[in-house]
N, CA, C and O atoms as a printed pandas DataFrame, in Angstrom:
     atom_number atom_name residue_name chain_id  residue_number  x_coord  y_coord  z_coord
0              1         N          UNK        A               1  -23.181   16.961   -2.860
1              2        CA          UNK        A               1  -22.549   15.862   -3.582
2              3         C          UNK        A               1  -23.583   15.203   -4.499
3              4         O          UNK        A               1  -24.769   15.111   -4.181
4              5         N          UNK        A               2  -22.953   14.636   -5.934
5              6        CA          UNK        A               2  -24.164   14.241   -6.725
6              7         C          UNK        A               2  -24.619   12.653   -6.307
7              8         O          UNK        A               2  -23.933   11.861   -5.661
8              9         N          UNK        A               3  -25.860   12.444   -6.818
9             10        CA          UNK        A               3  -26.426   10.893   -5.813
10            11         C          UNK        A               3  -26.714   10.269   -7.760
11            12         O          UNK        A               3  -27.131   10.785   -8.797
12            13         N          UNK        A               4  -26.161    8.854   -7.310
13            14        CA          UNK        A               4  -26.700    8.172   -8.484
14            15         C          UNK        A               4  -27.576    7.449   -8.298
15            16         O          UNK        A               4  -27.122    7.176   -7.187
16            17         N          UNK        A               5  -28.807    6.609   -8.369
17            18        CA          UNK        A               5  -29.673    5.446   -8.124
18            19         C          UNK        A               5  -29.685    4.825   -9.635
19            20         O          UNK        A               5  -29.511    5.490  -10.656
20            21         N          UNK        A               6  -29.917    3.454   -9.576
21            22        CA          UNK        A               6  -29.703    1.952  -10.477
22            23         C          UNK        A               6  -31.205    1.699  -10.479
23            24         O          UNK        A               6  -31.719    0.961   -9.639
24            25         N          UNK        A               7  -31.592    2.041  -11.005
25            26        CA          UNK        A               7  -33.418    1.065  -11.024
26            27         C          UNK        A               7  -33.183   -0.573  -11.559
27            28         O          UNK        A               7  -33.354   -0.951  -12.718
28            29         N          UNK        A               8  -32.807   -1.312  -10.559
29            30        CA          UNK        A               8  -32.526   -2.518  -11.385
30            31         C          UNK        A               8  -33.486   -3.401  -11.711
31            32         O          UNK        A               8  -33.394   -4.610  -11.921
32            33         N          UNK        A               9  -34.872   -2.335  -11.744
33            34        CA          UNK        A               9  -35.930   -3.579  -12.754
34            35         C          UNK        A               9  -35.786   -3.044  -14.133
35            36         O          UNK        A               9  -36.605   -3.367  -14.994
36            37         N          UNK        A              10  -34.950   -2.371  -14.353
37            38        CA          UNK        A              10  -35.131   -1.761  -15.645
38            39         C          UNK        A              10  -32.901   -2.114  -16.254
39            40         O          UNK        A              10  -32.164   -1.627  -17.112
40            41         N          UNK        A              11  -32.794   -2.854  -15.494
41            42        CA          UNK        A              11  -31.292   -2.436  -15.817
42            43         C          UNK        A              11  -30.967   -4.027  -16.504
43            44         O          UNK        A              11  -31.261   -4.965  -15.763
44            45         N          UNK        A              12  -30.378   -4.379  -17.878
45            46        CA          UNK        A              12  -30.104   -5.342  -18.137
46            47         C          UNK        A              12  -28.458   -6.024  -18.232
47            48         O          UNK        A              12  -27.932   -6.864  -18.962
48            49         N          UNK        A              13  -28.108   -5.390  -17.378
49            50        CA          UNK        A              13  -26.462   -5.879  -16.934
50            51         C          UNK        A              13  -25.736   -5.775  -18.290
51            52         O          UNK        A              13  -25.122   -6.761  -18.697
52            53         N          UNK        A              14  -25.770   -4.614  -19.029
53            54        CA          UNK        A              14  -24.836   -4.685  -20.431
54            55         C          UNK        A              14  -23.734   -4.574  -20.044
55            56         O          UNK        A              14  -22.863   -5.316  -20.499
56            57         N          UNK        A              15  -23.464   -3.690  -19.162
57            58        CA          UNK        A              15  -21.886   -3.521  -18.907
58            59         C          UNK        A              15  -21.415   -2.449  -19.032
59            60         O          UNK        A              15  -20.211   -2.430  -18.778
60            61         N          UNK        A              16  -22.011   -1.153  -19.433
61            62        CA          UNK        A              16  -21.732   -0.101  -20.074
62            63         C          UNK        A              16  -21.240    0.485  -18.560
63            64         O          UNK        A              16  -20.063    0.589  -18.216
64            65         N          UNK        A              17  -22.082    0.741  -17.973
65            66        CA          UNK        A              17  -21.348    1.849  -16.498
66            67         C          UNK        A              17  -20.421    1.174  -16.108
67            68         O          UNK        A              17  -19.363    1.777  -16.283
68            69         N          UNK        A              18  -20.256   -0.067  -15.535
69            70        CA          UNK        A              18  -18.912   -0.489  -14.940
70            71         C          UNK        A              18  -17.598   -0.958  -16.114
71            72         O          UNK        A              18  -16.673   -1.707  -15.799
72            73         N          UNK        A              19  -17.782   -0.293  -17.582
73            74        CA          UNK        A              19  -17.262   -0.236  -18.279
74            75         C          UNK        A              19  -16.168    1.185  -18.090
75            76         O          UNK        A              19  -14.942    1.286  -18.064
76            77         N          UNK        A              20  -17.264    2.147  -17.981
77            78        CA          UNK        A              20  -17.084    3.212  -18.387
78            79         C          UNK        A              20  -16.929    4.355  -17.383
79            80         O          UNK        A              20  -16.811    5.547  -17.665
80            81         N          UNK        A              21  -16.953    3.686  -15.910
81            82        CA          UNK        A              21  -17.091    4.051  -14.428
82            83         C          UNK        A              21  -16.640    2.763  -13.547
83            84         O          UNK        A              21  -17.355    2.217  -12.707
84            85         N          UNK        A              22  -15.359    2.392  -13.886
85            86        CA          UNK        A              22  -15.378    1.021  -12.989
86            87         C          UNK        A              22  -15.064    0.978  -11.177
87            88         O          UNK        A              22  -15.471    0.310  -10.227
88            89         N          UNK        A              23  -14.057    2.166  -11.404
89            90        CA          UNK        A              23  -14.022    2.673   -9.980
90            91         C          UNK        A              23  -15.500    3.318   -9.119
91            92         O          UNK        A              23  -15.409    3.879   -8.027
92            93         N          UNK        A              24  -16.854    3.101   -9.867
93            94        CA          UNK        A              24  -17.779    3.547   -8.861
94            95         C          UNK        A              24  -18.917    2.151   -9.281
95            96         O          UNK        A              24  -19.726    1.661   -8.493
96            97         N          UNK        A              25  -18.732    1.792  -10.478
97            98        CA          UNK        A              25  -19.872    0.621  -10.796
98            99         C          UNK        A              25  -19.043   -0.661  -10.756
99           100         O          UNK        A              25  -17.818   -0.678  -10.644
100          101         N          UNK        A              26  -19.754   -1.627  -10.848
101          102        CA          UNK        A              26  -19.187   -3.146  -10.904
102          103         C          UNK        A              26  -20.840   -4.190  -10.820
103          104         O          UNK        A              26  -21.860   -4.112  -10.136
104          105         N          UNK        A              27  -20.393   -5.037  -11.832
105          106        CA          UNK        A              27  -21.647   -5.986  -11.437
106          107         C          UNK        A              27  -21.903   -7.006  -10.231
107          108         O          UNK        A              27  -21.178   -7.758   -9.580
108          109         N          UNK        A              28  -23.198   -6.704  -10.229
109          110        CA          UNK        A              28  -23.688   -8.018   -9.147
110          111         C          UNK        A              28  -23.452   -9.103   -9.326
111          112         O          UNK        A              28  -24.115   -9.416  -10.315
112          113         N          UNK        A              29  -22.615  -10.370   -8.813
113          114        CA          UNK        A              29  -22.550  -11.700   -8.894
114          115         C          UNK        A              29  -23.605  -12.339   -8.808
115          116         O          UNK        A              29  -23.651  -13.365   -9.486
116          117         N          UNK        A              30  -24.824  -11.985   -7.963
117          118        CA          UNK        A              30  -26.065  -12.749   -7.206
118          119         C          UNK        A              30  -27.300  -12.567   -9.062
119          120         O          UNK        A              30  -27.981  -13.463   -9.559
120          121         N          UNK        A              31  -27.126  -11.116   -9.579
121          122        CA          UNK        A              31  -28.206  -11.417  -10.622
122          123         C          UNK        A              31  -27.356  -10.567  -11.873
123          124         O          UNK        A              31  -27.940  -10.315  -12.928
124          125         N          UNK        A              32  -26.185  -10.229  -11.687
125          126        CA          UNK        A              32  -25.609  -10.453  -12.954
126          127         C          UNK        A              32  -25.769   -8.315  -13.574
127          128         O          UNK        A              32  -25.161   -7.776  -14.499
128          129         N          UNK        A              33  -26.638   -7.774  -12.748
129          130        CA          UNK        A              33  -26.919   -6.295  -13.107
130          131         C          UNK        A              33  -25.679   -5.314  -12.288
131          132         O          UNK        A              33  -24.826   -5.789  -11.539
132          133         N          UNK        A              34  -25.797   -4.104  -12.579
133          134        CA          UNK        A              34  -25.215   -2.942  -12.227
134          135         C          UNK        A              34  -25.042   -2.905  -10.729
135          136         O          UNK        A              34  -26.086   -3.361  -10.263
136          137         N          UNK        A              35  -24.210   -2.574   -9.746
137          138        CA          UNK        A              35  -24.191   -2.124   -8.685
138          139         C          UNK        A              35  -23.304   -1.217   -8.016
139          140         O          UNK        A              35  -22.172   -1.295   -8.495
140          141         N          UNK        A              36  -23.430   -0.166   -6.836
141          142        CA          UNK        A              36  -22.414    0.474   -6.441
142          143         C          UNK        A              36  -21.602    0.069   -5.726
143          144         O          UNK        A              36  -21.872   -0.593   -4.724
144          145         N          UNK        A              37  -20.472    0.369   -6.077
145          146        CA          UNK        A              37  -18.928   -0.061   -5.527
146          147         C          UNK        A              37  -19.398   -0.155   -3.741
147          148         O          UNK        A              37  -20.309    0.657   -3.575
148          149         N          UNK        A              38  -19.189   -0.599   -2.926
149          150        CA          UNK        A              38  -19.432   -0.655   -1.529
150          151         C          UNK        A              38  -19.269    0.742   -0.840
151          152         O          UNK        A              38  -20.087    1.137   -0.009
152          153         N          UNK        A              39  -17.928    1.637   -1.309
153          154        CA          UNK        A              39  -17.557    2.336   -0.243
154          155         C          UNK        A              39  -18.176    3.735   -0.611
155          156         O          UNK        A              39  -17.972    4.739    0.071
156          157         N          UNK        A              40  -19.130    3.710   -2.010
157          158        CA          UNK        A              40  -19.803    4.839   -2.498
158          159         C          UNK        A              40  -20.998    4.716   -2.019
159          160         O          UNK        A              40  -21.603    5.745   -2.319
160          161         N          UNK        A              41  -22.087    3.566   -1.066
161          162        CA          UNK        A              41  -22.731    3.089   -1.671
162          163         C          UNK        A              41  -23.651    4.241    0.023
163          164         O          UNK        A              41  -23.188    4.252    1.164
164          165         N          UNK        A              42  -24.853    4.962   -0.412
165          166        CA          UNK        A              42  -25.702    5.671    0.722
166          167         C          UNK        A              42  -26.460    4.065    1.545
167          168         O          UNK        A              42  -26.983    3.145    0.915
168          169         N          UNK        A              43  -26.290    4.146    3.140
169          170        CA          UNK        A              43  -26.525    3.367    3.753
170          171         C          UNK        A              43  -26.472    2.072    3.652
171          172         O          UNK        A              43  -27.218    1.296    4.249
172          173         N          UNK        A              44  -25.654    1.797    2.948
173          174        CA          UNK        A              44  -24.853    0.318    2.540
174          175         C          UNK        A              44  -26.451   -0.499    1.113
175          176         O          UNK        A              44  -26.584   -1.657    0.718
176          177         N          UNK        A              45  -27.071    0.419    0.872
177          178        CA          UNK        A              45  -28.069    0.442   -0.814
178          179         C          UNK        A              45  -26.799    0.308   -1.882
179          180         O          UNK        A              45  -25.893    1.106   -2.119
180          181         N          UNK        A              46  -27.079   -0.989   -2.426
181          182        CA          UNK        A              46  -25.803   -1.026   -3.697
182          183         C          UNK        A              46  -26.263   -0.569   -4.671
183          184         O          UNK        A              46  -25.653   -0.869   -5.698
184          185         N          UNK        A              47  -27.289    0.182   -4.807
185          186        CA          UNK        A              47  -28.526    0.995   -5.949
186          187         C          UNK        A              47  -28.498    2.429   -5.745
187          188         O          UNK        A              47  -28.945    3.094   -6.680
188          189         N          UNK        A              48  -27.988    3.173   -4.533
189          190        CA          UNK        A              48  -27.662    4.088   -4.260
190          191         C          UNK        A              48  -26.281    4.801   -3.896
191          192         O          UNK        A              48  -25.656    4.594   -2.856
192          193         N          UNK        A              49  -26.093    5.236   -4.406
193          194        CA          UNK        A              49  -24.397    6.002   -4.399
194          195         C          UNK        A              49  -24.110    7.528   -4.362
195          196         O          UNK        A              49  -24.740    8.334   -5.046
196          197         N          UNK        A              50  -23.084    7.868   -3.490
197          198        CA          UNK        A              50  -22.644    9.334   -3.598
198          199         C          UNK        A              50  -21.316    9.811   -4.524
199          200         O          UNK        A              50  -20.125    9.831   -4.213
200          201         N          UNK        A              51  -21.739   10.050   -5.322
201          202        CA          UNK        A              51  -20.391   10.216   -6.312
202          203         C          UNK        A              51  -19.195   11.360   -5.868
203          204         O          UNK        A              51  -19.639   12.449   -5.503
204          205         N          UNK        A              52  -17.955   11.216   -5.873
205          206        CA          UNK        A              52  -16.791   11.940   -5.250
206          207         C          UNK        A              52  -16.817   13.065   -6.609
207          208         O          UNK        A              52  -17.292   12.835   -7.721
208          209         N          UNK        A              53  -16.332   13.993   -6.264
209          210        CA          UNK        A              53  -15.790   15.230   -7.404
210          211         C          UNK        A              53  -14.571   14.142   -8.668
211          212         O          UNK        A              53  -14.184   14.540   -9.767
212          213         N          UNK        A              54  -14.377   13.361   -8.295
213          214        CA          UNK        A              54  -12.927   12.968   -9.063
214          215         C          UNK        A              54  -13.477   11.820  -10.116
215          216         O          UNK        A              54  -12.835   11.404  -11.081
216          217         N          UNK        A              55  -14.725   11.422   -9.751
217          218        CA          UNK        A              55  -15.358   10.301  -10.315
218          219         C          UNK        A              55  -16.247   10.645  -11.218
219          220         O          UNK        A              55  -16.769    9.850  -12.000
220          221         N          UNK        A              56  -16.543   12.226  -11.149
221          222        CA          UNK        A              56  -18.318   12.949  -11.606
222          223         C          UNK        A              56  -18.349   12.855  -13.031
223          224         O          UNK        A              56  -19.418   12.642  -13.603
224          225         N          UNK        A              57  -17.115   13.016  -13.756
225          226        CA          UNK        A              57  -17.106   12.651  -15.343
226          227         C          UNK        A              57  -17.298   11.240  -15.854
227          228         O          UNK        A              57  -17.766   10.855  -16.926
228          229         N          UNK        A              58  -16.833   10.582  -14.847
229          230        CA          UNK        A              58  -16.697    9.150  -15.867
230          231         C          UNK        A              58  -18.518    8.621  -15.144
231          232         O          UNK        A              58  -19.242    7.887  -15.817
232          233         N          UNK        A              59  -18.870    9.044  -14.043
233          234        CA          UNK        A              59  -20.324    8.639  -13.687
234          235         C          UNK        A              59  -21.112    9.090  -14.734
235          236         O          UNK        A              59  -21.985    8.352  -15.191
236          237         N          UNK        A              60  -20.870   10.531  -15.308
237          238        CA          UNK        A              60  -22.165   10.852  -16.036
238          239         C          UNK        A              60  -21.949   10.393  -17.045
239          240         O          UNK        A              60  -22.948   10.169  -17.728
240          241         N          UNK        A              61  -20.539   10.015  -17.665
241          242        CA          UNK        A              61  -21.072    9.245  -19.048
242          243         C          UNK        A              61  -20.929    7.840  -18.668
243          244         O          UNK        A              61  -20.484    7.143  -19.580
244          245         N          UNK        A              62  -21.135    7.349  -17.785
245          246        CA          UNK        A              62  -21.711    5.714  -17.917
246          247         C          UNK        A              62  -23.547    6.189  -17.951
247          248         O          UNK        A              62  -24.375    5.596  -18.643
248          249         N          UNK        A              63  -23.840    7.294  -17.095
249          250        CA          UNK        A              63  -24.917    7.634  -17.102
250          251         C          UNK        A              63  -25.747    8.033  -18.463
251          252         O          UNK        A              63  -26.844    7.604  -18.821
252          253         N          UNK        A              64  -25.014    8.846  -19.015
253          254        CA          UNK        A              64  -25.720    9.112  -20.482
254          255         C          UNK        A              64  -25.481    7.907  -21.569
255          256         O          UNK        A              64  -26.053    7.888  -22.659
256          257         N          UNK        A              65  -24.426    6.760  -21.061
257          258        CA          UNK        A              65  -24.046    5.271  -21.837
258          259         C          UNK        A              65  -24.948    4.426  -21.392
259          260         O          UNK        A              65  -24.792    3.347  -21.964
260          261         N          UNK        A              66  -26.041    4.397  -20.452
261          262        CA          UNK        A              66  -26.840    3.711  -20.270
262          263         C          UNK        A              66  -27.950    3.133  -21.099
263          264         O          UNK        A              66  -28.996    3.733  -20.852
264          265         N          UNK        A              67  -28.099    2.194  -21.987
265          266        CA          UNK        A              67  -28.783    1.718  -22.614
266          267         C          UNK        A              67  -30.388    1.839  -22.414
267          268         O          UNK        A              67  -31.230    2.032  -23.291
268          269         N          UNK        A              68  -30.523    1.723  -21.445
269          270        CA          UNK        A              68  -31.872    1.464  -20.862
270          271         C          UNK        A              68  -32.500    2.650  -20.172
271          272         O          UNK        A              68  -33.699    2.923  -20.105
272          273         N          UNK        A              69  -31.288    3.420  -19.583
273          274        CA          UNK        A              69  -32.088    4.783  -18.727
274          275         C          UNK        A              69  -31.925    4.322  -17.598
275          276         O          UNK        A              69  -32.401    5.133  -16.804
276          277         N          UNK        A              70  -31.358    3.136  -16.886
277          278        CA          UNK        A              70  -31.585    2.703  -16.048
278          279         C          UNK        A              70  -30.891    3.799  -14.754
279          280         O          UNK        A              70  -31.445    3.855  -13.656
280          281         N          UNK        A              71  -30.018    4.374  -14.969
281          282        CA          UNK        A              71  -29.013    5.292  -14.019
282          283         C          UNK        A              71  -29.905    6.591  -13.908
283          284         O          UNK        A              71  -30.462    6.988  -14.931
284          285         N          UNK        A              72  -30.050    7.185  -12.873
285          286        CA          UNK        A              72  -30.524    8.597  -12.349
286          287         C          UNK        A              72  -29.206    9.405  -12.316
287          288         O          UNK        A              72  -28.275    8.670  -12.645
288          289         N          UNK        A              73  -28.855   10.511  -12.068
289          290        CA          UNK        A              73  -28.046   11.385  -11.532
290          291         C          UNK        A              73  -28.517   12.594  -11.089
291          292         O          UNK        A              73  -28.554   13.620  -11.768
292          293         N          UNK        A              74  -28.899   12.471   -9.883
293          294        CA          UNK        A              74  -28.894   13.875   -9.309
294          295         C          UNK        A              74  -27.567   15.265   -8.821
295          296         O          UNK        A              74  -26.913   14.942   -7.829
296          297         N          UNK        A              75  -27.296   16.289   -9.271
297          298        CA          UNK        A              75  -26.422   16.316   -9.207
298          299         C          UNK        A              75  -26.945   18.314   -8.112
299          300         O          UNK        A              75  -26.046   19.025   -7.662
């Protein structure tokens, strides 16, 4: 299964992944950046996520929509 990680010292909460991936991204209330949806999220890490087969398109282009680089995708 592919793994996403958020480097959120590098992530400036534009909006683009939970734009463009809302069913797996959504922002943090506490600092306003990127985070994973809860029920994606590896060992409850809101910076770490396992992406489903049904989600893998709209992840990689929030991933390649990332302004900053901030998104990994291991796939």
């Amino acid at each position: 299964m592919a793994r996403v990680t958020i480097d959120k010292d590098t992530c400036i909460g534009c909006g683009a992944c939970w734009a463009l991936a809302p069913d797996f991204f959504e922002q943090d209330p506490d600092d306003g950046k990127s985070r994973i949806v809860e029920k994606y999220r590896v060992d409850g890490n809101p910076s770490v996520g396992e992406v489903p087969d049904d989600l893998l398109e709209d992840v990689r282009g929030a991933v390649e929509g990332c302004p900053t680089g901030s998104l990994k995708l291991e796939e």
